[in-house]
C-alpha positions as CSV (number, residue, x, y, z in Angstrom):
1,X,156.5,-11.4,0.5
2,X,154.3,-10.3,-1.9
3,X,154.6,-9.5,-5.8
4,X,154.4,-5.7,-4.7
5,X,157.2,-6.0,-2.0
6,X,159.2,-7.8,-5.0
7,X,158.9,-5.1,-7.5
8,X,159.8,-2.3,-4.5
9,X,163.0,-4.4,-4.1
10,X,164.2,-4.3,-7.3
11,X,163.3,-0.7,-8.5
12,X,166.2,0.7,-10.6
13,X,167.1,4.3,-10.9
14,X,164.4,6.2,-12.7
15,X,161.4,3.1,-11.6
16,X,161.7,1.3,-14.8
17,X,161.0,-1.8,-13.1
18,X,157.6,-0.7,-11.4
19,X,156.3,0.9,-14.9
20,X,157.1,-2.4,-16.5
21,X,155.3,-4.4,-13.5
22,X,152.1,-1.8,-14.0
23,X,152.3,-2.4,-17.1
24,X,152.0,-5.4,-17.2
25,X,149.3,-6.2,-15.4
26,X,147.1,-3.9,-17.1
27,X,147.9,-5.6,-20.1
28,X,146.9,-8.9,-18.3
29,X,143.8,-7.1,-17.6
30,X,143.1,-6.2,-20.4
31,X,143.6,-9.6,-21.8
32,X,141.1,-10.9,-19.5
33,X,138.5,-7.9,-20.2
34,X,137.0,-6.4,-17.7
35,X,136.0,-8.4,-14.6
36,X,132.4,-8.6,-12.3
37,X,133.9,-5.8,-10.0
38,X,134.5,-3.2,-13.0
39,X,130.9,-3.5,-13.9
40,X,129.4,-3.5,-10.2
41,X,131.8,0.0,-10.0
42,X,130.8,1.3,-13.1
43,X,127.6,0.8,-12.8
44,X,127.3,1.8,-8.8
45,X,125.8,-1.6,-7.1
46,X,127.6,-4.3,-5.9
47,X,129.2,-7.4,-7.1
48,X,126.6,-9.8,-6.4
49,X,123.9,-7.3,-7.7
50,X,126.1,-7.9,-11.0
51,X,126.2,-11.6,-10.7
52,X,122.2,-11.6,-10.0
53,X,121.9,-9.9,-13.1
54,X,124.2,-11.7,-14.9
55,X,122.7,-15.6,-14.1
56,X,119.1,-14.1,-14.9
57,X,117.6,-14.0,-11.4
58,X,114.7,-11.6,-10.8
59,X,115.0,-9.9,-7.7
60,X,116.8,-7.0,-9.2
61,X,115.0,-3.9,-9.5
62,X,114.0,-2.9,-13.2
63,X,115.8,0.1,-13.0
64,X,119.0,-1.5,-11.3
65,X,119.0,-4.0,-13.9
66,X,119.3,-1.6,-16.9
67,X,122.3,0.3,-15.4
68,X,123.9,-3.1,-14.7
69,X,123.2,-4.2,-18.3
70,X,123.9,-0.7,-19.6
71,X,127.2,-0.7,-17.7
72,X,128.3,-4.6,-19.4
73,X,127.4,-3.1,-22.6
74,X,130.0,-0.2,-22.6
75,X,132.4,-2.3,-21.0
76,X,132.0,-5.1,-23.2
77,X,131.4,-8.0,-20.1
78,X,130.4,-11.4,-20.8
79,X,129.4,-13.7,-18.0
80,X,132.2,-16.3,-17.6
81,X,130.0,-19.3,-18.1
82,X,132.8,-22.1,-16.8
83,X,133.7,-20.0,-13.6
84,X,129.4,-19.9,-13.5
85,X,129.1,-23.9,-13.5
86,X,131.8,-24.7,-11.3
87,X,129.7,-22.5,-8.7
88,X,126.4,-23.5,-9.4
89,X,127.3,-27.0,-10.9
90,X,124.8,-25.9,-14.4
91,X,125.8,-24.3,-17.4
92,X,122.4,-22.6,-18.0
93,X,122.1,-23.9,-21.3
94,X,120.2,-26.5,-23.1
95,X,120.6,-28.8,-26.3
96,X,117.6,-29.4,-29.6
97,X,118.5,-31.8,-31.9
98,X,115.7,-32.1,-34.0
99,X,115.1,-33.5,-37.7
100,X,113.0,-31.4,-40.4
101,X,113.0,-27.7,-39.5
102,X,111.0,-27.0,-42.7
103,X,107.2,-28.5,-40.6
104,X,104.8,-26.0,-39.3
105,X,104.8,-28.2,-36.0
106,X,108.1,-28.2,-35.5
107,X,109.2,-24.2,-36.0
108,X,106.4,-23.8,-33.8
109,X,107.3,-26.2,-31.0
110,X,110.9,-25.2,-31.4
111,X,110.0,-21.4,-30.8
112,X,107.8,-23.0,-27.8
113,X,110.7,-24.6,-26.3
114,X,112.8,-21.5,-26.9
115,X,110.6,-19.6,-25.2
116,X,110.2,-21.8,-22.2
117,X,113.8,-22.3,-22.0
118,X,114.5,-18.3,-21.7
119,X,112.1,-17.5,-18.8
120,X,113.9,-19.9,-17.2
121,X,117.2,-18.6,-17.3
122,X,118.4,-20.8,-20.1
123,X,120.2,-20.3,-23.6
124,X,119.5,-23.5,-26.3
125,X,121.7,-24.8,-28.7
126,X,120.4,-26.0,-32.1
127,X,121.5,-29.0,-34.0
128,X,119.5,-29.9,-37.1
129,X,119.9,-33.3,-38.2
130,X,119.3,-34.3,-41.9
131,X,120.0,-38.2,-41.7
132,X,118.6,-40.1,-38.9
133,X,121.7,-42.4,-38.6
134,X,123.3,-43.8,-35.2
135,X,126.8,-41.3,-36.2
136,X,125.0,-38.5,-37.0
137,X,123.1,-38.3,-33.4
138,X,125.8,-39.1,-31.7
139,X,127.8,-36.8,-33.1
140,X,125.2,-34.5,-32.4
141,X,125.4,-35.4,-28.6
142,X,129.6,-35.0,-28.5
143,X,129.0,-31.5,-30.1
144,X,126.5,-30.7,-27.7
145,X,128.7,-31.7,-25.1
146,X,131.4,-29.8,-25.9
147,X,128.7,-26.7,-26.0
148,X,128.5,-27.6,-22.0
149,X,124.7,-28.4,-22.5
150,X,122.7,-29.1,-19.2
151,X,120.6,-31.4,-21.0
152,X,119.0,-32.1,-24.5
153,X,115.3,-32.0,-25.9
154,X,114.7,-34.5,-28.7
155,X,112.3,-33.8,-31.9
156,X,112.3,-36.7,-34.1
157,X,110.0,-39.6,-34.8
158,X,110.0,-42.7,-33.0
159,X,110.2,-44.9,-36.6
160,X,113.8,-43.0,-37.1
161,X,114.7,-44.0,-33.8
162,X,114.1,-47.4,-34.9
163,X,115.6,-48.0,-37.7
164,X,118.9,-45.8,-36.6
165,X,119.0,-48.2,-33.9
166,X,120.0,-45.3,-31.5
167,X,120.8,-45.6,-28.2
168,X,120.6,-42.5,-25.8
169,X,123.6,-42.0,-23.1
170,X,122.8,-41.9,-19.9
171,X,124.8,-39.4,-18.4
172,X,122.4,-36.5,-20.3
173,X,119.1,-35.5,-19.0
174,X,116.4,-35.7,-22.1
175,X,113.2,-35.3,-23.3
176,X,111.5,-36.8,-26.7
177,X,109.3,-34.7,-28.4
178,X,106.7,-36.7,-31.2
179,X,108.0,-39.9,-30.8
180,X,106.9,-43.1,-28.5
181,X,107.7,-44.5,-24.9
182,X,110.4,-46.9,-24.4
183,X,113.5,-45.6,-24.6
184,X,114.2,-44.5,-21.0
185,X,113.1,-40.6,-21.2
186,X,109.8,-38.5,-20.8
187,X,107.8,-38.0,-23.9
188,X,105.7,-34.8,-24.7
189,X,103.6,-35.1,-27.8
190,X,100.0,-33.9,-28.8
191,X,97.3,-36.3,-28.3
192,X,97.3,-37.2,-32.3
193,X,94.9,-39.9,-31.9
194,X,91.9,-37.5,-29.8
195,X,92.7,-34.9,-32.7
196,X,91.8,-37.4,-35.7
197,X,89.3,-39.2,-33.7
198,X,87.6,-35.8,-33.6
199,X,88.7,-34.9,-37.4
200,X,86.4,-37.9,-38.6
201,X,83.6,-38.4,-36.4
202,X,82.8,-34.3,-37.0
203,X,82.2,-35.7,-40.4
204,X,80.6,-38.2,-39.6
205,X,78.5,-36.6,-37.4
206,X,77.8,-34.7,-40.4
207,X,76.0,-37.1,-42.0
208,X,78.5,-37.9,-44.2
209,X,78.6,-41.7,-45.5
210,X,82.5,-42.1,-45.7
211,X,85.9,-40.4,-44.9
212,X,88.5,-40.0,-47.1
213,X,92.3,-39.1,-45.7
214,X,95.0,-37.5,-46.8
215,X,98.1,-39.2,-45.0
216,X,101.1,-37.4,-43.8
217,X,104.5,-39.3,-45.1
218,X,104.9,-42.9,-44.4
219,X,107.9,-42.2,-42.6
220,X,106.0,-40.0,-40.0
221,X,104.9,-41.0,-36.4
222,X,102.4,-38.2,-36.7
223,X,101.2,-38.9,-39.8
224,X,100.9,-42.8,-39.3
225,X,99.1,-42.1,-35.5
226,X,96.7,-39.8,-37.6
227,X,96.2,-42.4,-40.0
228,X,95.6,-45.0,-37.6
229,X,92.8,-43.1,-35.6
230,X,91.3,-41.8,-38.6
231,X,90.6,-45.9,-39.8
232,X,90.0,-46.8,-36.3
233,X,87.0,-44.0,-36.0
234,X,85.6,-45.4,-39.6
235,X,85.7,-49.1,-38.4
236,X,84.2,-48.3,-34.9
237,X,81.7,-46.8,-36.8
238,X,81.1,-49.8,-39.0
239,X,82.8,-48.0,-42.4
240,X,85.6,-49.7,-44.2
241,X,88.4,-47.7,-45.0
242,X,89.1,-46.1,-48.2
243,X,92.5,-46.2,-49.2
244,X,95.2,-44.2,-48.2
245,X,96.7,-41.0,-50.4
246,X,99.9,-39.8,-49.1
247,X,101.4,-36.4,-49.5
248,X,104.2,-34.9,-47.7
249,X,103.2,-32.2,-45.8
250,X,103.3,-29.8,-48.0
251,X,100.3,-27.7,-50.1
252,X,101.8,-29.2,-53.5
253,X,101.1,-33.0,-52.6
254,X,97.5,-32.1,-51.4
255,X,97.1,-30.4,-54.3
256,X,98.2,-33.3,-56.2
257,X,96.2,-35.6,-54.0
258,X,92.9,-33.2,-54.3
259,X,93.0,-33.2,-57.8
260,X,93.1,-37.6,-57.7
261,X,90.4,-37.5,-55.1
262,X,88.3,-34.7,-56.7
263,X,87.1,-36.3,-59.7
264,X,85.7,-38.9,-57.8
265,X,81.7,-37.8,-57.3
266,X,81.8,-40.4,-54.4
267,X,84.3,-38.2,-52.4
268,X,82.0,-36.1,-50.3
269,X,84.8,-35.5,-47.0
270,X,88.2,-35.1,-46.8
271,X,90.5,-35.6,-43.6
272,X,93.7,-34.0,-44.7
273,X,96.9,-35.0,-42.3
274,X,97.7,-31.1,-42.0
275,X,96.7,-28.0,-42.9
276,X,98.6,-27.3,-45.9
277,X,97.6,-30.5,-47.6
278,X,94.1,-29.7,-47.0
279,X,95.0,-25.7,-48.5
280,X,96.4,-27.7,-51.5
281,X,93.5,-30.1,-52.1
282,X,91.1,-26.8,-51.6
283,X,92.8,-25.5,-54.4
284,X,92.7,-28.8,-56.6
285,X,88.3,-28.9,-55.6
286,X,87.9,-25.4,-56.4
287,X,89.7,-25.7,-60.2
288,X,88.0,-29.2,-60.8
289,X,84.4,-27.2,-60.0
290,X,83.6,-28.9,-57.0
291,X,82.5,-26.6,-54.2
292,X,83.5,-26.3,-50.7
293,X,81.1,-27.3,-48.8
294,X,78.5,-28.1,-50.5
295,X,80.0,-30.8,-52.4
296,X,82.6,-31.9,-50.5
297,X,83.7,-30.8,-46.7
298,X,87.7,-30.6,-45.9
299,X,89.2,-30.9,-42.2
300,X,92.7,-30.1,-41.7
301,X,95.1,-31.0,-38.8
302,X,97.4,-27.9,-37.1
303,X,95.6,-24.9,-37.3
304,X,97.8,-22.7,-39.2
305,X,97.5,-18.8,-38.0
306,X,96.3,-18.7,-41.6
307,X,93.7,-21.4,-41.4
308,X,91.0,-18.2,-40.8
309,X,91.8,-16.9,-44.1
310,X,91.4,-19.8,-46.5
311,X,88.7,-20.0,-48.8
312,X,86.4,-20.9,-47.1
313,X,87.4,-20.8,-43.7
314,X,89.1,-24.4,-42.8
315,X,87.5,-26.3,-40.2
316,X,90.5,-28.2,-38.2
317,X,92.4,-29.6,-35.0
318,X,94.3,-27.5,-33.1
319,X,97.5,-28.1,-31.3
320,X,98.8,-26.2,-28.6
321,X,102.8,-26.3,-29.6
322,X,103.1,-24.1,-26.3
323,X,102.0,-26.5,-24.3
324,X,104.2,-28.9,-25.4
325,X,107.6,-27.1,-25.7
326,X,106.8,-25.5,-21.8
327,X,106.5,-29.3,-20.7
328,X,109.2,-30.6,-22.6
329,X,111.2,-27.8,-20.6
330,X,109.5,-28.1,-16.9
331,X,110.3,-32.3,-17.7
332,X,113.7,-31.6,-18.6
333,X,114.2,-29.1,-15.6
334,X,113.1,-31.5,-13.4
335,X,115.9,-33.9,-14.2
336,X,118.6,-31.8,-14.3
337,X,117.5,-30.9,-10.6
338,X,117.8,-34.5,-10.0
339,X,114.1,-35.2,-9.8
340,X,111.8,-37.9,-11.6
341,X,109.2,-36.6,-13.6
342,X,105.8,-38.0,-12.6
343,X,104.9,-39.0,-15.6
344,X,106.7,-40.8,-18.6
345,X,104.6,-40.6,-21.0
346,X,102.6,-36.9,-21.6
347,X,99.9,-36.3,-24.4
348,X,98.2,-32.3,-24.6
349,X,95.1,-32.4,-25.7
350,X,93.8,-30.6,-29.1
351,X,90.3,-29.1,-30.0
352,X,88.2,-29.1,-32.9
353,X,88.0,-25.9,-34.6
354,X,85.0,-25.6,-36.7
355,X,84.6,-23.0,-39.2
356,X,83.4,-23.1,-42.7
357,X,84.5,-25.7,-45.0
358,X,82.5,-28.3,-43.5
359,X,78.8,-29.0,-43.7
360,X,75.8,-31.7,-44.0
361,X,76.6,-33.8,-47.5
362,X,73.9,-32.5,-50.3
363,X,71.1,-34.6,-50.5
């Protein structure tokens, strides 16, 4: 006996009884909101047309697609993402925790990954993290598993991971972005030792007699792998090292740093860690009378969309963010389908981008 047959038993004079029962389950229909079939009828397909639409598959024609997308829009349907799992046994979603969202690099790589994740078929949820502590990540993992995350990409550096003392669970699929091998999970990074090697001997190449560099923060992987390719290049070259200025990324510290370095007549080239720095200690060369390039030559590392338009053009190293958010995603993919990556341990490469403010050293 069925609730139907129920409710025919016990109608009372008038059918009270029934308009309470149907009333009562469009109220519980309405509670719910409208369900996969309302859309497929409303928009004139069928279900699973609506549930290939819904779970961002492609085989849906363009047209088809609008009117099932036009047709959740009036009706105000939202995928039920739990009932979507249990099926499928993925969420469709993936985790960032990232420190530092202020960097050129990492908005870029960020947007990368974004990008990557959504041809996929996959939403990402953010989590900036401001102090690289052992609570604060794994906080950072509990909230992302109550977010019913598929897996997590990680952009911090590996000297944080250090000194946090952070150990990854293993029941999460990861990748590291900028940071070092070691901890159990693919890496993705640019290759920031081929892109400084290239920074210094271009001046070198030059003709010029000595290198000076602009460091990153201390705190940096980037930075400190810049740093340490950029004095490798000088000793195989038989040059000792100048010592290190250090600004923080941003065009304010090179600035500062420019304006130290500038006044020395000996300074002929200029590595700058990034391509603000180097914007900032352009600035500092120009107001101390020095002129670019004829008196001293600037590389930058980057290449901001800007870079084109300083004065004069900046010569610099290129990294393709794109390439390393897609990666980080096609690694992380990989896992959650239960495969290996092949590799551990990726670097993409950069190029040199030479433009105008480098030349020969005046004679």
């Amino acid at each position: 006996m069925n609730i139907q047959e129920d409710a025919a038993d016990s109608v009372s004079p008038a059918g009270t009884s029934q308009d309470s029962d149907s009333a009562l389950v469009r109220s519980a229909r309405a509670a719910r909101g409208p369900s996969i079939g309302d859309v497929a009828r409303a928009a004139g397909v069928s279900a699973q047309t609506v549930s290939r639409v819904s779970n961002g598959l492609t085989n849906v024609e363009e047209k088809t697609k609008q009117r099932v997308l036009d047709a959740m829009k009036q009706l105000g349907y939202r995928p039920n993402r739990a009932a979507r799992a249990l099926k499928s046994g993925q969420f469709k979603s993936i985790g960032v925790i990232m420190f530092n969202l202020s960097t050129y690099g990492n908005r870029r790589t960020l947007d990368a990954i974004a990008t990557a994740a959504s041809q996929a078929g996959y939403s990402v949820n953010l989590i900036p993290l401001h102090d690289p502590t052992t609570g604060t990540v794994t906080g950072a993992y509990n909230r992302l598993k109550e977010q019913d995350v598929d897996g997590v990409v990680i952009i911090f550096e590996a000297h944080l991971f250090d000194r946090a003392d952070i150990t990854l669970p293993e029941d999460l699929p990861a990748v590291v972005i900028d940071s070092s091998p070691g901890y159990g999970y693919p890496m993705v990074d640019t290759d920031q030792a081929e892109g400084a090697r290239f920074a210094t001997e271009h001046l070198l190449d030059l003709g010029h007699q000595q290198v000076w560099h602009i460091g990153g923060p201390v705190s940096s992987f980037s930075a400190r792998h810049r740093e340490e390719s950029w004095r490798r290049t000088l000793d195989e070259a038989g040059i000792e090292a100048p010592t290190v200025l250090h600004g923080d990324w941003s065009t304010e510290s090179g600035y500062q740093v420019g304006m130290e370095l500038g006044r020395n007549r000996e300074v002929t080239a200029i590595f700058a860690a990034n391509d603000q720095m180097a914007l900032g200690a352009m600035r500092a060369l120009h107001e101390l009378g020095r002129l670019i390039p004829e008196d001293v030559s600037v590389v930058g590392f980057d290449d901001l969309e800007e870079s084109t338009s300083f004065w004069p053009p900046l010569t610099t190293i290129r990294q393709d963010f794109l390439a390393v958010g897609r990666l980080s995603i096609e690694k992380l993919l990989q896992q959650i389908a239960g495969n290996t990556p092949a590799s551990v341990v990726t670097t993409v490469p950069t190029r040199l981008m030479v433009r105008k403010s480098t030349a020969a050293p005046a004679r």
